[in-house]
ROMINU-177961 format. One line per field, with one value per residue (C-alpha): residue number from 1; x, y, z. Coordinates in nm, 4 decimals, decimal comma, always signed. Example, Ala and Ser with C-alpha at 12.3 -4.5 7.8 and 13.67 -1.06 7.14 Angstrom:
<pts>
pos	c(1_2)
u	c(+1,2300_+1,3670)
v	c(-0,4500_-0,1060)
w	c(+0,7800_+0,7140)
</pts>
This chain:
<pts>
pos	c(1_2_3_4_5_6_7_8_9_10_11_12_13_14_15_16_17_18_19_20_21_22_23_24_25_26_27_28_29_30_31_32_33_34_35_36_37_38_39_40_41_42_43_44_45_46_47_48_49_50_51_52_53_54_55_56_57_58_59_60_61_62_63_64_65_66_67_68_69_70_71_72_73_74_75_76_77_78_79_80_81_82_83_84_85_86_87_88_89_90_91_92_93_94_95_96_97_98_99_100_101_102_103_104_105_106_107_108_109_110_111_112_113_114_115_116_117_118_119_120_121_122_123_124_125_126_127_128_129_130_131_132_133_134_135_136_137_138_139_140_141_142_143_144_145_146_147_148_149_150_151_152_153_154_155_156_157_158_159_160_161_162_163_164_165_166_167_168_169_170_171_172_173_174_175_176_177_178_179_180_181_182_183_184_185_186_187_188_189_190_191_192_193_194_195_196_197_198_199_200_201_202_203_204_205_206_207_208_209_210_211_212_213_214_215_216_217_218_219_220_221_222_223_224_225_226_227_228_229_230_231_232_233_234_235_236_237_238_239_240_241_242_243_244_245_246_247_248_249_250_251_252_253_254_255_256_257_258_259_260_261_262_263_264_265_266_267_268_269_270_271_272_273_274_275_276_277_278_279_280_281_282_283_284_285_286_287_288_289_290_291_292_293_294_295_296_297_298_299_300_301_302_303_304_305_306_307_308_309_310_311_312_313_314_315_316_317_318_319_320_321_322_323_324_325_326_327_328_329_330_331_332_333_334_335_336_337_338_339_340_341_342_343_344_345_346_347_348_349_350_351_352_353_354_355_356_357_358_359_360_361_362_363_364_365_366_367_368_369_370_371_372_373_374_375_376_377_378_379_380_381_382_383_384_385_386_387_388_389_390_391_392_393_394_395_396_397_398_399_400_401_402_403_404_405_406_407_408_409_410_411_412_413_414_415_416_417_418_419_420_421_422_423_424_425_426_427)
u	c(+1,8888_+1,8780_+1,8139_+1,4231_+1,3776_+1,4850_+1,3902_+1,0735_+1,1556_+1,0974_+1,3894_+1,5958_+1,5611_+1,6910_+1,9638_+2,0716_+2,0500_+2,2427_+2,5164_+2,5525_+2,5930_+2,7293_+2,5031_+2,4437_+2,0607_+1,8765_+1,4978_+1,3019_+0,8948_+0,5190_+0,2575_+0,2912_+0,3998_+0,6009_+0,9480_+1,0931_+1,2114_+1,3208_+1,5521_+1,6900_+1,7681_+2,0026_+2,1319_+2,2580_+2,4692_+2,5966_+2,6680_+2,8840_+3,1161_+3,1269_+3,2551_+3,5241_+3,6690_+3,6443_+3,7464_+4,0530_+4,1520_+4,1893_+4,3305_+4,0641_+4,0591_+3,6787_+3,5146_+3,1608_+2,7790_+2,4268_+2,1548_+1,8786_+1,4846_+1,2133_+1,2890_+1,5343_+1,2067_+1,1367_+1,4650_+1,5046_+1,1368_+1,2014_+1,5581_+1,7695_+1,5299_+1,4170_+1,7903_+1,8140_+1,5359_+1,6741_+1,9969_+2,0716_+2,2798_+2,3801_+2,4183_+2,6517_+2,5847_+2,8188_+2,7642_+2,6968_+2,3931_+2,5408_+2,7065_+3,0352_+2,9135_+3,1345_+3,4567_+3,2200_+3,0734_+2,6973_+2,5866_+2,2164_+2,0535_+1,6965_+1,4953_+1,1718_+1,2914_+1,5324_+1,7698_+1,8694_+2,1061_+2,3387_+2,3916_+2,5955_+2,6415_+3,0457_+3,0933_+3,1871_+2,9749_+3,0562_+2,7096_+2,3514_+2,0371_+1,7176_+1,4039_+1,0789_+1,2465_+0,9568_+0,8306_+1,1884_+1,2668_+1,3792_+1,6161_+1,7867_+1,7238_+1,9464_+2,2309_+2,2745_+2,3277_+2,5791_+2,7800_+2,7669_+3,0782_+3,3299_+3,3785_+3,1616_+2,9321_+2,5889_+2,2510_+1,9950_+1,5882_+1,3003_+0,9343_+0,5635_+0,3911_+0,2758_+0,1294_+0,2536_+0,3758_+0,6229_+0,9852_+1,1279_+0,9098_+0,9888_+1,3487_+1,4343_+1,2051_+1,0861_+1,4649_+1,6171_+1,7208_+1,7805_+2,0619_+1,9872_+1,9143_+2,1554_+2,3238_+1,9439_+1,8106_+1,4181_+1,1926_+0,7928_+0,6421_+0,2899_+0,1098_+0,1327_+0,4730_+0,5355_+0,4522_+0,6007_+0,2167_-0,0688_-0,3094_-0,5947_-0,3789_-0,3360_-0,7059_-0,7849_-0,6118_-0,7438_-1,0644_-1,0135_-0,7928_-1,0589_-1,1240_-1,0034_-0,6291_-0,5370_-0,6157_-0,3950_-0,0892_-0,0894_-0,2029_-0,1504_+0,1699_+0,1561_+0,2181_-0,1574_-0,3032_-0,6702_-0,9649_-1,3065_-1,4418_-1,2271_-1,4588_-1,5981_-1,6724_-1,9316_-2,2670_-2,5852_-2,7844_-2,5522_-2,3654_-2,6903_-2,7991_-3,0962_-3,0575_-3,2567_-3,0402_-2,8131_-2,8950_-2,9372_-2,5445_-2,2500_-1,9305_-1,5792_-1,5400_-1,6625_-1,3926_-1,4994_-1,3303_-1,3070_-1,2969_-1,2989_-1,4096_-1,6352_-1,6520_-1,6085_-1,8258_-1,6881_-1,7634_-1,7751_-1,8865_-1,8790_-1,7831_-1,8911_-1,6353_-1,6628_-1,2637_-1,4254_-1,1256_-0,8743_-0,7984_-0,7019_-1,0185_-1,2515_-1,6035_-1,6741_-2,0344_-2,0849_-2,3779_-2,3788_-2,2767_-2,2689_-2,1769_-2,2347_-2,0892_-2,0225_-1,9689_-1,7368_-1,5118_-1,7972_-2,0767_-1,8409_-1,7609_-2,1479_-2,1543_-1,8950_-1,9948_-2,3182_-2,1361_-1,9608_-2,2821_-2,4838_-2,1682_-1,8981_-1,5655_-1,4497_-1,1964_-1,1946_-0,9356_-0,8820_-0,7874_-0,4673_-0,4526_-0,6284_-0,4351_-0,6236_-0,9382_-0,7649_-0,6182_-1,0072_-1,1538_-0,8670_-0,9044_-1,3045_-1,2290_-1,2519_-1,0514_-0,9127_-0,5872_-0,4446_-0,5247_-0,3211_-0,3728_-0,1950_-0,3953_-0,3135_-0,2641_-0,6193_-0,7753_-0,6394_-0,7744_-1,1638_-1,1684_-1,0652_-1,3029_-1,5850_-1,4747_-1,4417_-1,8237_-1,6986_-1,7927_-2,1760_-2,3207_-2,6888_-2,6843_-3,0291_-2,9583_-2,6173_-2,6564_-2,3231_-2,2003_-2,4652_-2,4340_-2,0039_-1,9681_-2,0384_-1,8698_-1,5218_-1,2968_-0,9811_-0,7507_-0,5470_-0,3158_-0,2179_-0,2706_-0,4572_-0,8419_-0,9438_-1,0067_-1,3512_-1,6591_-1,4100_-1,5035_-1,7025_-1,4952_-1,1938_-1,3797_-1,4429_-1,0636_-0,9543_-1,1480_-1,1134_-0,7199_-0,5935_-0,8144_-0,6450_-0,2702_-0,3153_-0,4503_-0,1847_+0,0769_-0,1343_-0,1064_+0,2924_+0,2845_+0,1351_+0,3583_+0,6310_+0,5406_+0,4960_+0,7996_+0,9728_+0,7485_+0,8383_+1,2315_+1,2374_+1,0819_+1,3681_+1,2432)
v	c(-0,1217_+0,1704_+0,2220_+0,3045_-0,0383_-0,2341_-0,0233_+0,2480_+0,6056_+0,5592_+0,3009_+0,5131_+0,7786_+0,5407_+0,4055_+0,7651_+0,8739_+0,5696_+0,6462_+1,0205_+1,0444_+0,8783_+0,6755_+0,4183_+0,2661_+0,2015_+0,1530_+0,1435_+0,0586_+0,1178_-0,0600_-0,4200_-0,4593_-0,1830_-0,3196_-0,2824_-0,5788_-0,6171_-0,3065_-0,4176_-0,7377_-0,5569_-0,3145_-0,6400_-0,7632_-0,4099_-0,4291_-0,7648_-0,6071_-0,3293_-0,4666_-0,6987_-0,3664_-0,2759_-0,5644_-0,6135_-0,2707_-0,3343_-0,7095_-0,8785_-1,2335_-1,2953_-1,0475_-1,1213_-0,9769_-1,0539_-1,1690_-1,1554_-1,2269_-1,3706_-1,7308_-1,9732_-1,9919_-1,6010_-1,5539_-1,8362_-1,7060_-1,3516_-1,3272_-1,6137_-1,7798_-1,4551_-1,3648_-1,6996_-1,6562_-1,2885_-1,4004_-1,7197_-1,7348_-2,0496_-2,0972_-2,3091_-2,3502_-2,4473_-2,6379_-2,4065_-2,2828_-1,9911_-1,9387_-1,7287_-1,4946_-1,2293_-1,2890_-1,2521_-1,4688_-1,3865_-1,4895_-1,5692_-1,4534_-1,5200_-1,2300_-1,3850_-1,5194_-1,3847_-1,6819_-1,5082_-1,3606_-1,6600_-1,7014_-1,3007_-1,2450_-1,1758_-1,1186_-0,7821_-0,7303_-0,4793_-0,4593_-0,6179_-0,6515_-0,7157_-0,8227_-0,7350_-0,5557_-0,4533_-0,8422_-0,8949_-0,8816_-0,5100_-0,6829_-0,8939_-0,6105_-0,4030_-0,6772_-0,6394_-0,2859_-0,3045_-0,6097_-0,4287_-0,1661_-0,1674_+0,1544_+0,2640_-0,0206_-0,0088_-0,1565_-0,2425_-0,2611_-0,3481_-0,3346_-0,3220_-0,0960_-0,1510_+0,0175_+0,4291_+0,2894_+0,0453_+0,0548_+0,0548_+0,3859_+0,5655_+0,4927_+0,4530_+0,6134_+0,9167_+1,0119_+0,9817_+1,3076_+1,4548_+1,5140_+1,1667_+0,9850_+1,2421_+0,8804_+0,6695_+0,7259_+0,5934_+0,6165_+0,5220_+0,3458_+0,3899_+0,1238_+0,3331_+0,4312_+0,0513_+0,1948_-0,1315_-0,2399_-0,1784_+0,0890_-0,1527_-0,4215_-0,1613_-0,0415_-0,4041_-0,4679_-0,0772_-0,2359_-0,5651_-0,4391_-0,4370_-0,0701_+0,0921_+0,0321_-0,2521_-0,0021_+0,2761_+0,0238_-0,1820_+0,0296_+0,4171_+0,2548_+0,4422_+0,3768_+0,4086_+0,2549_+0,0718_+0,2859_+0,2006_-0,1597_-0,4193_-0,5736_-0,1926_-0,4167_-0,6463_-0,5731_-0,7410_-0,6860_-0,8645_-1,1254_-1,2951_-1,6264_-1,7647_-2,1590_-2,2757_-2,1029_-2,2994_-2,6579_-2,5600_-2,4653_-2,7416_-2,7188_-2,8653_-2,8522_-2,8105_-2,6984_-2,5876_-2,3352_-2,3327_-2,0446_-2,1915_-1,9717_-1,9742_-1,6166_-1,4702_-1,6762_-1,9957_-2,0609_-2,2653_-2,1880_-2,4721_-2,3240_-2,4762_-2,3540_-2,3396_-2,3004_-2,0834_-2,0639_-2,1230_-2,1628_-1,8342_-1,7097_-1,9404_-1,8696_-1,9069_-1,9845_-1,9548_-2,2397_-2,2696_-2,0952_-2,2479_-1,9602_-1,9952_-1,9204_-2,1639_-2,4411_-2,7174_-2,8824_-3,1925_-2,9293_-2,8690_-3,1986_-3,3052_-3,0227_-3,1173_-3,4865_-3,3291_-3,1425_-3,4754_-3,6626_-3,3740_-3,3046_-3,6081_-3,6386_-3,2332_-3,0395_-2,8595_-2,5988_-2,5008_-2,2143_-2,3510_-2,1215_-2,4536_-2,7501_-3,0047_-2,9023_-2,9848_-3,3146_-3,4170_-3,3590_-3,5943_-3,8371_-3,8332_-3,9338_-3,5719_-3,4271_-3,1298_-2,9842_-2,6425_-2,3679_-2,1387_-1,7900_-1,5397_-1,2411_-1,0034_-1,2765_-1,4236_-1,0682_-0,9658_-1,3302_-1,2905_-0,8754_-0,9128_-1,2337_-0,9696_-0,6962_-0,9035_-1,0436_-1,3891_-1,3962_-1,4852_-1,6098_-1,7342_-1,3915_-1,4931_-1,7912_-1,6551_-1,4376_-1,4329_-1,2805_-1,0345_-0,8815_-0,8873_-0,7783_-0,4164_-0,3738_-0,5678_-0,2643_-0,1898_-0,1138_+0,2567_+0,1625_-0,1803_-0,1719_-0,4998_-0,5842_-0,5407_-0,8692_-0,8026_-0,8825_-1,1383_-1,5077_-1,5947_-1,3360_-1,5471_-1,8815_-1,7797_-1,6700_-1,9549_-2,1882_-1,9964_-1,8954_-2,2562_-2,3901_-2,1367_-2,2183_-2,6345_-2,5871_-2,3496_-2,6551_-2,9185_-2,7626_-2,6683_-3,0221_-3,1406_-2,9029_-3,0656_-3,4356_-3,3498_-3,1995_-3,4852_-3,7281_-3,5363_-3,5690_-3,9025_-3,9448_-3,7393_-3,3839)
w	c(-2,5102_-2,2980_-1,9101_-2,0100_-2,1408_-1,8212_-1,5404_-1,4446_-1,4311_-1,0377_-1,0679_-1,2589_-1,0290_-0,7547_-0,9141_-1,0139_-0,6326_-0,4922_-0,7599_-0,6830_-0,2991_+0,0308_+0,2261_+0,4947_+0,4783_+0,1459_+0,2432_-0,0737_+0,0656_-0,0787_-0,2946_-0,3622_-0,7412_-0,8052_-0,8639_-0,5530_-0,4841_-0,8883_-0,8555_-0,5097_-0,6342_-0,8915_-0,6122_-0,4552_-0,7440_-0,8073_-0,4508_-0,4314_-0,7336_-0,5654_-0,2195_-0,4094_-0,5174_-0,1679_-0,0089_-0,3041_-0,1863_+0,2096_+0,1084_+0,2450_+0,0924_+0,1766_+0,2206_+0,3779_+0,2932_+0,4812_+0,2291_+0,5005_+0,4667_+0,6696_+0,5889_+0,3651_+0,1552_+0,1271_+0,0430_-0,2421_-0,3673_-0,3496_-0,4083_-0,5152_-0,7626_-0,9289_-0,9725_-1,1740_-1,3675_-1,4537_-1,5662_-1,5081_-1,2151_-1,0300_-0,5963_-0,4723_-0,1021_+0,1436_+0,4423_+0,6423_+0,3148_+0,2602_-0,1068_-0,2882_-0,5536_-0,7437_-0,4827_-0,2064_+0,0440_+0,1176_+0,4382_+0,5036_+0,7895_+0,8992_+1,0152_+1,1422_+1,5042_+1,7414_+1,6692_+1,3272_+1,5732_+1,5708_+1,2124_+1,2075_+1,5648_+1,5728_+1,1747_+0,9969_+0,6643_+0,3936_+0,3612_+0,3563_+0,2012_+0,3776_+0,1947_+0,3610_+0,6318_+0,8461_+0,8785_+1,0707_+1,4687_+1,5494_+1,7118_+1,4300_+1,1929_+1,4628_+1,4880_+1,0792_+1,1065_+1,3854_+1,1979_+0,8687_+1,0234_+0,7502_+0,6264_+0,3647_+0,4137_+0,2807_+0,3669_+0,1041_+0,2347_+0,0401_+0,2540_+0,2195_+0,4380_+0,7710_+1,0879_+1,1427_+1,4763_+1,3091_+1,4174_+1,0868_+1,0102_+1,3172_+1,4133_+1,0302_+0,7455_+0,9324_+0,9828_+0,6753_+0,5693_+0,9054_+1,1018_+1,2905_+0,9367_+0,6936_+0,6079_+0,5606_+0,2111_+0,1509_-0,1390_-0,0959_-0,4387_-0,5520_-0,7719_-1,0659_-1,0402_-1,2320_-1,5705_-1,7154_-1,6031_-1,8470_-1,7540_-1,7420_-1,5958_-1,2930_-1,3228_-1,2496_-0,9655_-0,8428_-0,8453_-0,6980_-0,3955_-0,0618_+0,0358_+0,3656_+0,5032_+0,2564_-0,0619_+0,1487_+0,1499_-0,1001_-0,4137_-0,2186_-0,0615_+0,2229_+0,6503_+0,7704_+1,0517_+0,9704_+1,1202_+1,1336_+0,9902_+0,9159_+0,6215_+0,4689_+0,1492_+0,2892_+0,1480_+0,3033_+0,0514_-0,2171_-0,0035_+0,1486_+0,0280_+0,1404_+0,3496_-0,0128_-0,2582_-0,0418_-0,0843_-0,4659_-0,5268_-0,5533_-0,3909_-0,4662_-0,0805_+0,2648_+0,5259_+0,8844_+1,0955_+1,5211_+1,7397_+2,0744_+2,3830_+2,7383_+2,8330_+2,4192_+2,2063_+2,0609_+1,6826_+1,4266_+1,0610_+0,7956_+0,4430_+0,1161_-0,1650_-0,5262_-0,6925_-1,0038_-1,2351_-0,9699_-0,6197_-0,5969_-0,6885_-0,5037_-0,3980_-0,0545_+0,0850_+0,4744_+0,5184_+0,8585_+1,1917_+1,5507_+1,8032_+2,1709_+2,5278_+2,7624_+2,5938_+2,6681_+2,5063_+2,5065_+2,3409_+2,0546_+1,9713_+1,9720_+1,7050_+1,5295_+1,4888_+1,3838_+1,0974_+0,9791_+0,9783_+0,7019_+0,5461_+0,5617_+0,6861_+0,6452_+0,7672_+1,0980_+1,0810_+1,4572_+1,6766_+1,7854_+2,1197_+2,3027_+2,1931_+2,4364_+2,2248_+1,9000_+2,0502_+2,1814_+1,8345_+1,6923_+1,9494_+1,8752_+1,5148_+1,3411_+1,1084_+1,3031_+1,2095_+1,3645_+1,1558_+1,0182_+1,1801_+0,9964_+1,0550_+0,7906_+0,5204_+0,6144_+0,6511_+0,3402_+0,1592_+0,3069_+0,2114_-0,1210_-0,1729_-0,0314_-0,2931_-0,6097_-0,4833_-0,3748_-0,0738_+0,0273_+0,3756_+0,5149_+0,6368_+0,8551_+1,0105_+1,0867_+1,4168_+1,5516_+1,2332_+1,2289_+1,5598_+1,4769_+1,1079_+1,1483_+1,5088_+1,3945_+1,3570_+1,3291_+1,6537_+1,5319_+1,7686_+1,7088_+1,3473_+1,4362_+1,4806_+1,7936_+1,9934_+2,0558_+1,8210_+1,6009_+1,7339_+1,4141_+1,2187_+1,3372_+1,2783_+0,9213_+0,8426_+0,9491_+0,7502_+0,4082_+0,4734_+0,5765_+0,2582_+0,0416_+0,1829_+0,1450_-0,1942_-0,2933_-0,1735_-0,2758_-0,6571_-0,5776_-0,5157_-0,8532_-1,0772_-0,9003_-0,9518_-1,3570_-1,3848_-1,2397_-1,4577_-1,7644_-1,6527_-1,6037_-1,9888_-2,0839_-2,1336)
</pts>
């Protein structure tokens, strides 16, 4: 087997590079299913032999390395498990969770909160690797450099794209190379640099990627900032359904979503959904949309019990920015639950549900969404939407994104009960 059949000529050319020269910083970034993270994940067992040597060398009994990522579950999904899978490899956690591998301890670190300081605050590392680097805290990502300081230490990144203004562009990709970064190596991936994906297979997913900003990053893999609307894909003409076609339809579902506000318009938009061939692929239908200023935390739950008497005892997932709100439709009898917010996940769920025409709406009983869909735009400074013209917009990500994330657990949940059912009958 030769290196052609286990790694993309992209790879290669990475794995040549790293091989051939000094260097500090690894950042490897671009389009979502590329390899990246694949040929990273080798890096960092190359990279554990290589610091035994290292560490063997100096006399260093234990020699220490950061395995660093968002969250214990990003790293055992991105990392740990796929390494298993791969080639069968085996974690034995300590008490403290980190694990031995190769002569090396690898220390976890969490990069999501400021308090992944404490875990390698104080240590000396012969090296890291970060996955999705640009999701951490500048901060915590700056603590692993300065605690990886043994010499000839090395720093592995992996990284979808984000906003041109990004940290881990400027103070990081934008200088390797120079005299500042001479000792920072980085190498963007485009979609079609995976050529271990079949042309259609890539065509496909060319097609069902939502225009605009999303298409730049994740197939184009490049930094851009989004500019003009944040939903280019909707199409009036094909995404209205009229209140009859409505009633006519059947859903597996109803879920509602809540945008409070006085001042900005509160919303909320009940959403019949139809799973299709899986959750993941679920059609959404928009059937309704309350939007109004001024109204109290009494209008809304008048509306609300209106909801639950046409439509039965559904969901309200709810802007959690006004917790007494939440509490007062719980307390009323309602099924309201804090919603989950995630703004580029739930962006990113409702555009590519408009492109791959899943998406419809009462587009003329719907008002609010009228006057907003057209003027909800992208903020080139921010690299977020601006907070302006996005109540029902908000409303509507949060019901279809907090559907999509319990019925993504609720099936996690299922595999897991049949595979312990299947166990227990001896399989």
């Amino acid at each position: 087997m030769s290196l052609n059949d286990l790694y993309t000529p992209k790879q290669i050319e990475i794995l040549k590079t790293v091989r051939s020269r000094p260097w500090h910083i690894l950042i490897n970034h671009g389009a979502v299913r590329t390899g990246k993270t694949v040929l990273d994940n080798d890096l960092f067992l190359m990279a554990l032999i290589r610091v035994r040597k290292l560490a063997d060398e100096e006399g260093e009994r234990e020699p220490k390395y950061i395995l660093a990522g968002v969250s214990s579950k990003t790293i055992t999904n991105n990392v740990l498990s796929e390494l298993r899978n791969r080639y069968g490899l085996n974690f034995k956690f300590d008490r403290q969770g980190d694990f031995t591998l190769f002569g090396v301890k690898v220390v976890l670190a969490y990069t999501g909160s400021i308090s992944g300081l404490g875990r390698i605050r104080g240590m000396t590392a012969y090296g890291a690797y970060v996955n999705e680097a640009s999701l951490a805290v500048k901060e915590v990502f700056a603590e692993i450099v300065n605690r990886c300081s043994k010499p000839n230490a090395q720093i592995i990144c992996d990284t979808n794209p984000d906003s041109p203004e990004h940290w881990l562009k400027k103070d990081y990709i934008d200088k390797a190379g120079t005299e500042k970064g001479k000792d920072i190596l980085e190498f963007k991936f485009e979609l079609d640099d995976n050529t271990f994906l079949p042309d259609d297979y890539r065509e496909h997913i060319k097609n069902d990627t939502p225009s605009g900003m999303l298409y730049d990053r994740n197939i184009n893999g490049l930094w851009v900032a989004g500019e003009g609307m944040v939903y280019p894909d909707f199409d009036r003409k094909t995404m209205s359904i009229s209140e009859q076609e409505m009633k006519e339809l059947h859903f597996d579902r109803i879920v509602c979503g809540v945008d409070w506000g006085w001042e900005h318009w509160g919303s909320i938009v009940v959403v019949g959904i139809d799973d299709g061939q899986d959750v993941e692929h679920s059609n959404y239908y928009v059937i309704r949309e309350y939007a109004h200023q001024h109204y109290d935390i009494n209008d809304w739950v008048s509306v609300a019990k209106d909801i639950v008497s046409e439509f039965g005892n559904v969901p309200f997932y709810c802007d959690s920015a006004r917790p007494e709100h939440v509490a007062r439709f719980v307390n009323e009898g309602l099924n309201a639950i804090n919603a989950n917010k995630s703004i580029m996940p739930g962006i990113e769920t409702v555009a590519k549900a408009m492109k791959q025409g899943r998406f419809k709406i009462d587009y003329e009983h719907a008002p609010r969404f009228r006057e907003e869909i057209f003027t909800y735009v992208w903020n080139e400074q921010t690299g977020m939407p601006n907070k302006q013209m996005d109540d029902t917009q908000d409303a509507i990500r949060y019901a279809i994104y907090s559907d999509l994330q319990v019925q993504e657990q609720r099936n996690q949940s299922n595999i897991n009960d049949r595979l312990a059912a299947l166990k227990n009958f001896g399989f």
